[in-house]
GUKEDO-666779 format. One line per field, with one value per residue (C-alpha): residue in three letters; x, y, z. Coordinates in Angstrom, 3 decimals, always signed. Example, Ala and Ser with C-alpha at 12.3 -4.5 7.8 and 13.67 -1.06 7.14 Angstrom:
2
aa c(ALA/SER)
east c(+12.300/+13.670)
north c(-4.500/-1.060)
up c(+7.800/+7.140)
//
This chain:
397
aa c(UNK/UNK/UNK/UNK/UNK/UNK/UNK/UNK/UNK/UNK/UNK/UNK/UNK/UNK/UNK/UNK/UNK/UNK/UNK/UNK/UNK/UNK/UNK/UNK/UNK/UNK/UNK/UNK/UNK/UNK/UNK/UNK/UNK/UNK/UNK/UNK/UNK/UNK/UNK/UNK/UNK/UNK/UNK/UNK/UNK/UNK/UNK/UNK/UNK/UNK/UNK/UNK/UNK/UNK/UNK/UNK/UNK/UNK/UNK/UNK/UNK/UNK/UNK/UNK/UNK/UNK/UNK/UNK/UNK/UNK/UNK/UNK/UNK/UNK/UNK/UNK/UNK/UNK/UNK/UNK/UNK/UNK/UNK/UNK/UNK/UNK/UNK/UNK/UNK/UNK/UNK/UNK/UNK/UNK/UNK/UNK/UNK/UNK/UNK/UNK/UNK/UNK/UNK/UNK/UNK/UNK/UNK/UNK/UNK/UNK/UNK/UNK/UNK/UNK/UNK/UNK/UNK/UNK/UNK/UNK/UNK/UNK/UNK/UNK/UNK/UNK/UNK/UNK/UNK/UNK/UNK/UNK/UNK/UNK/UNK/UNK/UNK/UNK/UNK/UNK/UNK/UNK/UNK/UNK/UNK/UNK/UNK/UNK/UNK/UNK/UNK/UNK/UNK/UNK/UNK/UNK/UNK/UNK/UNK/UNK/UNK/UNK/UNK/UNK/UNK/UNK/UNK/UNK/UNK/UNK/UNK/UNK/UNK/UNK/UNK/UNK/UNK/UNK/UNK/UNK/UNK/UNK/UNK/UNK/UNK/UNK/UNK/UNK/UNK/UNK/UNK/UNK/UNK/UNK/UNK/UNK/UNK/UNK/UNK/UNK/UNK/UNK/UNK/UNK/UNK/UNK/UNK/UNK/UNK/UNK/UNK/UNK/UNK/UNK/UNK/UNK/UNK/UNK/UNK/UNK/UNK/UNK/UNK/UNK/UNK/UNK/UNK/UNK/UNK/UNK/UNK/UNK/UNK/UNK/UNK/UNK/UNK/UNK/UNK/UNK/UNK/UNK/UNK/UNK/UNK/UNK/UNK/UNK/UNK/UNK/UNK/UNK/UNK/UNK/UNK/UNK/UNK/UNK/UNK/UNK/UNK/UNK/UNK/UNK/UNK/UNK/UNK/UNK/UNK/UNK/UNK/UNK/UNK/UNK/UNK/UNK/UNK/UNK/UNK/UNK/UNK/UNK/UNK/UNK/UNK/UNK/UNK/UNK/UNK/UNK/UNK/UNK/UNK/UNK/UNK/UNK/UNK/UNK/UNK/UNK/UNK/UNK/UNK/UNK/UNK/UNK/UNK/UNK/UNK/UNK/UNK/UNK/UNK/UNK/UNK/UNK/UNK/UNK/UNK/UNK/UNK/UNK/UNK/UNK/UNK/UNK/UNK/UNK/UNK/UNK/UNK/UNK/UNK/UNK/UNK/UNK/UNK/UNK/UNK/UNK/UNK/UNK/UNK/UNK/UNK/UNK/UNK/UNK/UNK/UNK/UNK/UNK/UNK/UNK/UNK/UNK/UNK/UNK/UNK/UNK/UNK/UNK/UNK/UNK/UNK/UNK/UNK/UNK/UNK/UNK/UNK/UNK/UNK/UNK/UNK/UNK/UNK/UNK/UNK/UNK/UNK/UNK/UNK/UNK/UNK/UNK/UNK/UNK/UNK/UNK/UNK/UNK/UNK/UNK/UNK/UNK/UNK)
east c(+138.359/+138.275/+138.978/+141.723/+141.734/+145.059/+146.530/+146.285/+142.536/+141.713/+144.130/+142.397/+138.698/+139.718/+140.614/+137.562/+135.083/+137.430/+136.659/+132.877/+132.469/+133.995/+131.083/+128.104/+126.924/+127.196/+125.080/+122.644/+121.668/+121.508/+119.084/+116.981/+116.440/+115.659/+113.119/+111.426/+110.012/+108.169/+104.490/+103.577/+107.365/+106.727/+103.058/+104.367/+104.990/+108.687/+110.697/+113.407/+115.938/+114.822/+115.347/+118.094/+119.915/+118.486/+119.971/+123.433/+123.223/+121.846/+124.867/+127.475/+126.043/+125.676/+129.445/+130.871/+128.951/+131.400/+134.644/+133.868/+131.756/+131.871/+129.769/+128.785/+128.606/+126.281/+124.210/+123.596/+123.219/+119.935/+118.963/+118.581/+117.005/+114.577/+113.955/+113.608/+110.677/+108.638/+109.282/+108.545/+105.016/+104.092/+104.756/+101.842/+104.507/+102.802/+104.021/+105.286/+106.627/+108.843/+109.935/+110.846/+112.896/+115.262/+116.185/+117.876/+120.500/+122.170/+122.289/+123.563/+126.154/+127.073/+126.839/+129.298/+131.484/+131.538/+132.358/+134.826/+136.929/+139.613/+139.781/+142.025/+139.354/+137.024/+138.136/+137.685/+134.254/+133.106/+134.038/+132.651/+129.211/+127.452/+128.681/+127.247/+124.046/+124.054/+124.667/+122.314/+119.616/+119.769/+118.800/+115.952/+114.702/+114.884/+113.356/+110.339/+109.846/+109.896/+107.631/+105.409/+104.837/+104.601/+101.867/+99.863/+100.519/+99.424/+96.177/+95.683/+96.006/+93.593/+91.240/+90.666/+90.363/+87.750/+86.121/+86.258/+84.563/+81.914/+81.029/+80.760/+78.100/+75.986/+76.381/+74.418/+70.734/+70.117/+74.193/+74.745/+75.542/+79.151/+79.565/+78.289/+81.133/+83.594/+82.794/+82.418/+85.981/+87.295/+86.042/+87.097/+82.961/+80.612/+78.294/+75.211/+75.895/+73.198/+74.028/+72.494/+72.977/+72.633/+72.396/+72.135/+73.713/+74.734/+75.941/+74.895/+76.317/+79.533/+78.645/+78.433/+82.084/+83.449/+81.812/+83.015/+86.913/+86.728/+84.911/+87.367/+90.141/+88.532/+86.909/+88.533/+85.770/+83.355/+84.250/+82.340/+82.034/+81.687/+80.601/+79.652/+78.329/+75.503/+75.918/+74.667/+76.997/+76.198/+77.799/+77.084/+78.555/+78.087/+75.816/+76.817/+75.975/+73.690/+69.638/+67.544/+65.095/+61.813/+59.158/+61.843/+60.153/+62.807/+64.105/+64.589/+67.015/+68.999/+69.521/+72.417/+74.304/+73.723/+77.016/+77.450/+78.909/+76.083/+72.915/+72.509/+72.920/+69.619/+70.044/+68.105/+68.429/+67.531/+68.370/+68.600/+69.726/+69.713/+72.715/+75.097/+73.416/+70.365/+72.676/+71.586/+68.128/+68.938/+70.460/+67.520/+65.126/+67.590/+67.647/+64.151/+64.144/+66.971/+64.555/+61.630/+63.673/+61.950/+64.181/+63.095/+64.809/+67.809/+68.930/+68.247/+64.898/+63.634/+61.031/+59.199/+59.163/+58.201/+56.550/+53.427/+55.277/+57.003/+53.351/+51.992/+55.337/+54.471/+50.984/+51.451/+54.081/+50.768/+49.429/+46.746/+46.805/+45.056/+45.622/+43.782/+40.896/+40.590/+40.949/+38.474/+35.818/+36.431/+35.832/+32.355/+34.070/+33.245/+35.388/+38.176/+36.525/+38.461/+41.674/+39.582/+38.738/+42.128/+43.493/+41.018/+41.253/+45.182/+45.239/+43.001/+45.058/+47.757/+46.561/+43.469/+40.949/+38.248/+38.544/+42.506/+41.874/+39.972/+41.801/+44.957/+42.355/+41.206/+37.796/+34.166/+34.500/+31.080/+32.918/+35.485/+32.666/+31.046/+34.079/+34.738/+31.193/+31.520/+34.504/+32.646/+30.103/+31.989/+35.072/+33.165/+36.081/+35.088/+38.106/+37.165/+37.665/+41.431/+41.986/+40.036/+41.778/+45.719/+44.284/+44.214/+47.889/+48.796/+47.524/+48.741/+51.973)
north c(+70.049/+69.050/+71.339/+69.692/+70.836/+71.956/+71.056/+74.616/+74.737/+71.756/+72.697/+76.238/+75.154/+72.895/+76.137/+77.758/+74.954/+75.041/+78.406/+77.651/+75.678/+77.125/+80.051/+77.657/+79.595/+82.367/+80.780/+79.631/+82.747/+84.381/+81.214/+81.894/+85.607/+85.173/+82.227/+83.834/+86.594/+83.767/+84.242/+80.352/+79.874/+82.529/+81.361/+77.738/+75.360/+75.423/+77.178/+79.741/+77.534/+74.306/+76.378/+77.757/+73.879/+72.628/+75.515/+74.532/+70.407/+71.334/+73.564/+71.219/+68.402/+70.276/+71.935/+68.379/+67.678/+70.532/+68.685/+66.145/+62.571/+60.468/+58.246/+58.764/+62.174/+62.519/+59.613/+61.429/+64.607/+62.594/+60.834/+64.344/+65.616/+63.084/+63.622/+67.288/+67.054/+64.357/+67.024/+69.961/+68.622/+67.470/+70.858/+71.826/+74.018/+74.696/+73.403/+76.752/+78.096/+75.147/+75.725/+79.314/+78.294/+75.654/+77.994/+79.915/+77.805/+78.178/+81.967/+81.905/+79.660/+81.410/+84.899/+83.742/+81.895/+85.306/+86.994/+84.429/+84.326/+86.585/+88.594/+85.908/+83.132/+84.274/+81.786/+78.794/+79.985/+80.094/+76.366/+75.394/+77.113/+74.130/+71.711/+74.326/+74.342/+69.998/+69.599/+72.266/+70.949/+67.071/+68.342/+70.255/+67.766/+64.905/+67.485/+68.337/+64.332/+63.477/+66.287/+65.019/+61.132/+62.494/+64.856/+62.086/+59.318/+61.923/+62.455/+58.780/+58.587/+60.994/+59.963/+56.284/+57.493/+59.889/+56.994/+55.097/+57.207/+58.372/+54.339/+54.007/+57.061/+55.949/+51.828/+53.137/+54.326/+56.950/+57.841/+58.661/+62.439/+61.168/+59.128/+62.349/+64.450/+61.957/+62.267/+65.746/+66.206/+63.937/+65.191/+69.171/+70.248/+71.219/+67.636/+70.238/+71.129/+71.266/+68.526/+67.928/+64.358/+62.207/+58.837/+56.202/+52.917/+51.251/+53.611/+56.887/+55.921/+55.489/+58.528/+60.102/+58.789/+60.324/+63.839/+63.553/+62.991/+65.997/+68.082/+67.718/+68.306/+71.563/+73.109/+74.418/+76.346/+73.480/+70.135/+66.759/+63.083/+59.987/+56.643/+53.524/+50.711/+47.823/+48.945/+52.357/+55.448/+58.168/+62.112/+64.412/+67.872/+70.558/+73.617/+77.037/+79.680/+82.071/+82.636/+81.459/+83.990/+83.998/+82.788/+80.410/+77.018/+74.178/+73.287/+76.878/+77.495/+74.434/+74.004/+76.920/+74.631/+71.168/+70.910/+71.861/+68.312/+66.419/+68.282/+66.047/+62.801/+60.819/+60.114/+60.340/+63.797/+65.247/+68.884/+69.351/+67.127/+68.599/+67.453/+64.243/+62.123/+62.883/+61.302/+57.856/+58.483/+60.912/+58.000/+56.085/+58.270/+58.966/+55.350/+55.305/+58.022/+56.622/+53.747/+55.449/+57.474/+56.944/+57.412/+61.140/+62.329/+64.063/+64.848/+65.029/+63.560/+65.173/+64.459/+67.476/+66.298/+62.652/+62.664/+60.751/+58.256/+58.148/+57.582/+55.574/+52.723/+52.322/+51.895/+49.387/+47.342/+47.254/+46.072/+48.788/+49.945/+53.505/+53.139/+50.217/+51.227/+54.470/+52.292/+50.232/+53.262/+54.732/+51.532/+53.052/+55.575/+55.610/+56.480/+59.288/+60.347/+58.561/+60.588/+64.061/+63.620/+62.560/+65.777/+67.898/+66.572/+66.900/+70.161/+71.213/+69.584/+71.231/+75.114/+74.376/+76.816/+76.215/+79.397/+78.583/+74.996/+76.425/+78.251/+75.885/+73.331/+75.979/+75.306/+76.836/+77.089/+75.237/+72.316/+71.669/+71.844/+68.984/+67.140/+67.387/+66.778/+63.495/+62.019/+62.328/+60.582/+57.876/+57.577/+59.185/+61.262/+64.914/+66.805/+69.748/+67.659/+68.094/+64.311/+62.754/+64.722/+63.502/+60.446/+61.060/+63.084/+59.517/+57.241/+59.154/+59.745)
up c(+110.984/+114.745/+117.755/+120.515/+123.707/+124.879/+128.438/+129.655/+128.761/+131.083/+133.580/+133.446/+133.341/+136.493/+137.988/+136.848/+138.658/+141.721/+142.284/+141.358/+143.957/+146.608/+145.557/+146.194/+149.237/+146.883/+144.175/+146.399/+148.001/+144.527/+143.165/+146.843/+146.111/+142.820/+142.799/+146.057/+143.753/+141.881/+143.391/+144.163/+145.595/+148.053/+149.071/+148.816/+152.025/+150.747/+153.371/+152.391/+154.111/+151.894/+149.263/+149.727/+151.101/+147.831/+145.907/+147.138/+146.761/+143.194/+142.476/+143.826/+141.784/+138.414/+139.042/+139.722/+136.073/+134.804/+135.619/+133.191/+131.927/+134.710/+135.013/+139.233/+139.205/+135.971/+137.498/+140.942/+139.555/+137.966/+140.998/+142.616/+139.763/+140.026/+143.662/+143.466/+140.861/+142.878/+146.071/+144.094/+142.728/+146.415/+147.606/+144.829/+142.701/+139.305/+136.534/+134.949/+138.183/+138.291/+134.563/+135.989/+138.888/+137.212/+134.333/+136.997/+137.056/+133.984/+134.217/+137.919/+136.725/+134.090/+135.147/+138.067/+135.415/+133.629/+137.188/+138.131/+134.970/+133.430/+129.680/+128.442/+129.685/+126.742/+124.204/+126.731/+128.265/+124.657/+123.959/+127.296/+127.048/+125.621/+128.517/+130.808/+129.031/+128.322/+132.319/+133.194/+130.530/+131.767/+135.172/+134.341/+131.921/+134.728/+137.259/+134.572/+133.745/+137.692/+138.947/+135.735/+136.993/+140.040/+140.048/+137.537/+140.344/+142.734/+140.743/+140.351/+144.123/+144.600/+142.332/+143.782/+146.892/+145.797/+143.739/+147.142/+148.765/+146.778/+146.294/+150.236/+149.588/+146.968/+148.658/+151.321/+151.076/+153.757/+154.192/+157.718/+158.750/+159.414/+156.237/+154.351/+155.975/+155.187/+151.706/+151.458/+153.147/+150.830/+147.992/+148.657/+149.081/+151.784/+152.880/+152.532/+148.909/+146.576/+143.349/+139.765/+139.060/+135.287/+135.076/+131.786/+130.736/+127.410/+124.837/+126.980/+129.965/+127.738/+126.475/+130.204/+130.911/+128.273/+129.154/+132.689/+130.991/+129.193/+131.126/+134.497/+131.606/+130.730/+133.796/+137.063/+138.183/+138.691/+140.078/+138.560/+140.011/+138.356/+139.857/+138.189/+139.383/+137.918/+134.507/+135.226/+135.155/+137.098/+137.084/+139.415/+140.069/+142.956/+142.016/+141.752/+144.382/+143.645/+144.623/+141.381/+139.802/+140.916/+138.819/+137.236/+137.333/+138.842/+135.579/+134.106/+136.988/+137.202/+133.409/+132.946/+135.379/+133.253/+132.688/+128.333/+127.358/+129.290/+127.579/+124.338/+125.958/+126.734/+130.463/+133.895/+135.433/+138.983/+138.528/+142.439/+144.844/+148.908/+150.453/+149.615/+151.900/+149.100/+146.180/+146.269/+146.254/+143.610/+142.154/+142.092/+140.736/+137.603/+136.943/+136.974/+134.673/+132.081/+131.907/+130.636/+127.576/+124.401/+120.796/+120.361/+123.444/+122.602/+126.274/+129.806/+130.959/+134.433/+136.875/+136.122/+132.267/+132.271/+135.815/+133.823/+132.224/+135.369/+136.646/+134.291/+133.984/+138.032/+137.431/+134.617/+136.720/+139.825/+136.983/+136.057/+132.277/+131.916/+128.116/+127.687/+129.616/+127.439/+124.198/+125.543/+126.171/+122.439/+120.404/+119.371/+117.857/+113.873/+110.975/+112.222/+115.179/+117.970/+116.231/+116.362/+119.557/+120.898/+119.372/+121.023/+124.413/+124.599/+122.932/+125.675/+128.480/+127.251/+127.602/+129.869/+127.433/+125.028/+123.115/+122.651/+121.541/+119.337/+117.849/+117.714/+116.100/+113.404/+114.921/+116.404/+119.636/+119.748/+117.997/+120.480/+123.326/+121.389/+121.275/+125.195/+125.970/+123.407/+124.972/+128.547/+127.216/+126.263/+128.936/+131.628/+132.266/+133.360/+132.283/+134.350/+137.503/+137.323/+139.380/+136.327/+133.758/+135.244/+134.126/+130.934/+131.057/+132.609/+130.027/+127.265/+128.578)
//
């Protein structure tokens, strides 16, 4: 069964948009005090009297959509629709306030359509509603898709000029005062701000990349940088504010601010960085770092953590091997011997007491005494003097 439209139905609903838009002054000062009590309209840069001109050109365009399918006037309706996103998303409109203000204009319309219209106009209203609501629903849909591309060129945009910046930073190695500002400015923090930085290549740096996706996707609170550059990828992220507990050793206070999606990836860390213009020899020292990860590290590798292998790859590369020299001094050693005396002697670094070695060891305390004096013996390595017993830390590392 199919519905035909008489001639006194168009002629009517011709009568009907008439009428609508000779209201549009009307329609736009009811869409400006309405969308005005959205919060982020009325704190936006949009002025009440953009508004309010917008209002009307959006009105006019959707009511000459009423009169019927041409072609021009559905087109232009569109090409408006498509500017007013892009304008919206540069005047920083969220997303959902946006949504908010363009459903407005179906129930303006059509509350005015209602106000506008006799009894008898019932039946025709009725068979027009879901023009009203196709017109009013292309516009918002092109406004929503417009103000989308927009806002992701916009990010995009401000993204490579962030990346651009931060390279000049981290290109330079003592950043000048200005350059340091620059960056800072550019990146929306203070040039004074206290950092953590990672570092890695190969399948961790990858790995890095991917946290630094996910974790600007998922945080507001906390901004993170990435920059890559010789194979190495490299995060870093302003710290929180806040005096650190005392006592806390360096570590202790910086970890609850290793960013969660960075902690089990093997990588170079420098828990506090002083400043940007202290990134890229921050940057450094992570590398160095990275390179000294072994297979058993499961995450971040600090200074304060590896600072003896640290020690001991720089020592090997001025081409002095503490290991070998130790190896060397405990060749007399006999049967399982070298081994016992190995695990003494680190046991003891590690807590510094006989009577605690001891008792790790299951041992007399006279035993481990023997031990220490039998490995003096043969290394000549005093491990009371604390500059002889680094060595040791060193070569073992």
């Amino acid at each position: 069964m199919h519905n035909f439209e008489s001639p006194g139905d168009a002629f009517r609903w011709s009568e009907l948009v008439d009428q609508l838009e000779g209201r549009l002054d009307i329609l736009a000062q009811a869409f400006t005090a309405r969308v005005r009590q959205i919060p982020e309209y009325g704190e936006s840069q949009v002025t009440v009297l953009e508004i309010r001109d917008t209002a009307r050109e959006t009105f006019r365009r959707l009511i000459h959509g009423l009169r019927g399918p041409a072609e021009t006037a559905r087109d232009g309706l569109l090409d408006f629709a498509s500017d007013l996103g892009s304008k919206r998303a540069r005047a920083g409109i969220p997303p959902e306030s946006l949504t908010s203000a363009v459903r407005l204009d179906f129930s303006i319309l059509w509350a005015d359509l209602l106000e506008i219209a006799a009894p008898q106009d019932a039946g025709l209203l009725a068979s027009r509603v879901d023009l009203v609501w196709r017109v009013v629903d292309e516009f918002a849909t092109r406004t929503h898709m417009s103000y989308l591309t927009e806002r992701v060129r916009m990010a995009q945009e401000e993204s490579s000029i962030q990346h651009e910046f931060i390279a000049r930073l981290f290109n330079q190695s003592t950043p000048s005062a200005e350059t340091s500002s620059q960056v800072g400015a550019a990146l929306g923090i203070g040039p004074e701000v206290r950092c953590g930085l990672v570092a890695a290549s190969g399948e961790a740096g990858a790995r890095l990349h991917a946290a630094a996706t996910q974790f600007g996707a998922a945080q507001r609170r906390q901004k993170i940088f990435l920059h890559e550059s010789g194979g190495n990828t490299y995060l870093f992220w302003p710290l929180l504010p806040g005096p650190p507990a005392a006592g806390r050793s360096r570590d202790a206070r910086s970890a609850p601010q290793l960013p969660p999606l960075v902690a089990d990836i093997p990588c170079g860390y420098v828990p506090q960085v002083h400043g940007l213009r202290g990134l890229p020899a921050a940057a450094r020292t992570a590398e160095s770092l990275a390179a000294l990860l072994r297979p058993g590290d499961a995450g971040p590798l600090s200074a304060d953590a590896a600072w003896s292998r640290l020690a001991q790859q720089n020592l090997q590369d001025a081409g002095l091997d503490l290991a070998a020299q130790l190896e060397e001094s405990l060749e007399e050693c006999r049967g399982g011997e070298r081994e016992r005396l190995r695990e003494t002697v680190q046991h003891y670094l590690s807590t510094g007491n006989i009577t605690a070695t001891a008792e790790q060891l299951f041992c007399h305390r006279n035993t481990i005494l023997n031990r220490l004096n039998r490995f003096q013996e043969l290394t000549g390595i005093d491990l009371t003097i604390p500059a002889q017993a680094a060595r040791l830390v060193v070569a073992w590392a």
